[in-house]
C-alpha positions as CSV (number, residue, x, y, z in Angstrom):
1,X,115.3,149.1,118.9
2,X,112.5,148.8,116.6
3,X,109.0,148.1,117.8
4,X,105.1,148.4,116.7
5,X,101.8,148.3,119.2
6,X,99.3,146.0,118.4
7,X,95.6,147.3,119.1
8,X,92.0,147.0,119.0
9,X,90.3,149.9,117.8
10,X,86.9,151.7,116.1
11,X,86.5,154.5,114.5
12,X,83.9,156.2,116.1
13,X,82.3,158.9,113.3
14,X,81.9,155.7,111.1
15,X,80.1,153.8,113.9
16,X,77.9,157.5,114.8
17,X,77.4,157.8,110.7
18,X,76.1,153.9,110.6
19,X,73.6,154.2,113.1
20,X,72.4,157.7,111.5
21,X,72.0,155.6,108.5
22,X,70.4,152.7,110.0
23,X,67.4,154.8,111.3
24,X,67.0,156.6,107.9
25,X,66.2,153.7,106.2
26,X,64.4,152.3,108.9
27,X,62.6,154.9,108.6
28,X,61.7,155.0,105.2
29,X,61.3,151.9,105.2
30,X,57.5,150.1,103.9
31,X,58.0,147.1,106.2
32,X,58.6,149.7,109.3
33,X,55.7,152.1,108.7
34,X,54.0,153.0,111.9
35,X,56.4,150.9,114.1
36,X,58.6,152.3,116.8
37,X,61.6,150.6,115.3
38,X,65.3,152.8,116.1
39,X,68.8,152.6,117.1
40,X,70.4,154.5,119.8
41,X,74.0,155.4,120.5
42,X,75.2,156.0,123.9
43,X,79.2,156.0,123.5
44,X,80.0,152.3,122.7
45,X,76.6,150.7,123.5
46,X,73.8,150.6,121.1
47,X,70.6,149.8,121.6
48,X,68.4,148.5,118.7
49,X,64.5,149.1,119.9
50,X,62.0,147.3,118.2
51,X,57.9,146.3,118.0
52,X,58.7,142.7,117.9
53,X,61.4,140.4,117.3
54,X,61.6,140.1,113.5
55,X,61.9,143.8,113.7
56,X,64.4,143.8,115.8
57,X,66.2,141.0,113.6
58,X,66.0,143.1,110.3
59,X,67.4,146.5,112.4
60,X,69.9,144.3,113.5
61,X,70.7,143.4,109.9
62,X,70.5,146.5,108.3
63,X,73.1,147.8,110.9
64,X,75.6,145.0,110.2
65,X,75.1,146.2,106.9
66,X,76.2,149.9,107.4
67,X,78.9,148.7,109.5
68,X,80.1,146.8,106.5
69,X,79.7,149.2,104.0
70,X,81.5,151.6,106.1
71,X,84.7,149.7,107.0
72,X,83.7,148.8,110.7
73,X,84.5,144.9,111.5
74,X,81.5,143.7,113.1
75,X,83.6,140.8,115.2
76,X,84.1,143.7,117.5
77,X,80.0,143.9,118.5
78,X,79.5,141.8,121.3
79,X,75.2,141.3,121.3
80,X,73.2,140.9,124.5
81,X,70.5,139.4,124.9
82,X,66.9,140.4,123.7
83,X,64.5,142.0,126.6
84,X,61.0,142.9,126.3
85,X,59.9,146.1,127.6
86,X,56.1,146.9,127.1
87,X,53.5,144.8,125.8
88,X,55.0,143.8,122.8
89,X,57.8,145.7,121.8
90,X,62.1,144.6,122.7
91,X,65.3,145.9,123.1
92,X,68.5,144.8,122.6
93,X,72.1,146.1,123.2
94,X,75.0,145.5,121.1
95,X,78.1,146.8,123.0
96,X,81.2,148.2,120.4
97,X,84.5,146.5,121.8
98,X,87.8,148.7,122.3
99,X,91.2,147.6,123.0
100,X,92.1,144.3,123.8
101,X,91.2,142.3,126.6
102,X,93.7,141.0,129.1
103,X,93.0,137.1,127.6
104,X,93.1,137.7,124.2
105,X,96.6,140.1,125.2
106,X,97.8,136.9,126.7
107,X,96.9,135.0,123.9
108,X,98.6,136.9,121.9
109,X,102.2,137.5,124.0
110,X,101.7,133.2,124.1
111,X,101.6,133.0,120.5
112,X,104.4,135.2,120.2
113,X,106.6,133.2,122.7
114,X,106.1,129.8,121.1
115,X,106.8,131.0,117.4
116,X,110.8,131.7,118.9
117,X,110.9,134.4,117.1
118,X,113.8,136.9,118.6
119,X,110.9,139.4,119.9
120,X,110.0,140.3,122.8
121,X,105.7,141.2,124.0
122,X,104.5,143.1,126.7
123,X,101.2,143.9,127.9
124,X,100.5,147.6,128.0
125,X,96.8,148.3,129.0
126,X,94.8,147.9,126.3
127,X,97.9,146.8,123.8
128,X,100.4,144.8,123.1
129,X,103.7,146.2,122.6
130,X,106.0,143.9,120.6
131,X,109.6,144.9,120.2
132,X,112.8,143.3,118.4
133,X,116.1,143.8,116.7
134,X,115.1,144.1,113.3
135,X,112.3,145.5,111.2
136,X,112.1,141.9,109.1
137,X,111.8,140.2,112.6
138,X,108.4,142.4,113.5
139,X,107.4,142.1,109.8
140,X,107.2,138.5,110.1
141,X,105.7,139.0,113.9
142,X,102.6,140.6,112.4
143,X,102.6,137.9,109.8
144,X,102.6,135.0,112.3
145,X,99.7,136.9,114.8
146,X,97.5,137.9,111.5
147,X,97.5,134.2,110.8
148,X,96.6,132.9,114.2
149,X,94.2,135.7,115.6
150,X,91.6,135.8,113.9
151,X,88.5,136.0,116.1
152,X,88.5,139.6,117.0
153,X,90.1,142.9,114.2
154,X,93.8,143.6,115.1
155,X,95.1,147.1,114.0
156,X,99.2,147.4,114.1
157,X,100.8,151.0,114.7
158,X,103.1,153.2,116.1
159,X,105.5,151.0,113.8
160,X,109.2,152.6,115.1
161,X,112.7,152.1,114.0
């Protein structure tokens, strides 16, 4: 029976080689010159460090950039909020979503259900695994949950005969 696993995924090295960037040209920067302005990895939580808030704002920006010239969706950054440390200077952490939540996984089995498509969708951890009885069936499956889903990047693998 044919089948395919929908998923939520990052690749990492891109994520690691976007903050590299990000502090390069932060560094280099004129508008940063003598500011303590950086971003910091720590698996899937960065941390964007900054003198003061419009610092912090055009970090923030540069990043997003990176991420977008290096093929990372940026729906999958879920900001906190801004905290000030010393005197001046603030913080903020921008956590890297992976896999799919257990809402947006029923969301998604729901959507599946109500289209009466002859497929069946199953929670499995962080993925949902949609199976059926022919490839055009699961074709037409990704169509459909492309269409409605689009708050947070879908990847579709593992796509089995």
């Amino acid at each position: 029976m044919p089948s395919f696993d929908i998923v939520s995924e990052v690749n990492e090295v891109e994520v690691k080689n976007a903050v590299e960037q990000t502090n390069k040209e932060v560094g280099n920067r004129f508008d940063f010159k003598g500011s303590d302005a950086r971003v910091e990895q720590a698996e899937k939580v960065l941390t964007v460090f900054a003198d003061n808030e419009f610092q912090l704002e055009q970090a923030k920006e540069i990043l997003l950039g990176k991420f977008a010239k290096r093929g990372v969706d940026t729906r999958c950054l879920d900001e906190g909020k801004v905290e000030k440390i010393s005197g001046n200077k603030v913080k903020q952490t921008i956590t890297v979503k992976v896999g799919i939540e257990t809402e947006l996984a029923k969301k998604i089995v729901r959507v599946i259900k109500d289209s009466k498509l002859k497929v069946q969708a199953s929670i499995q951890g962080e993925a949902v695994r949609v199976s059926g009885a022919k490839r055009d069936i699961l074709q037409d499956t990704i169509a459909l949950v492309k269409k409605s889903i689009e708050e947070f990047p879908l990847q579709y693998q593992n796509f089995r005969d």
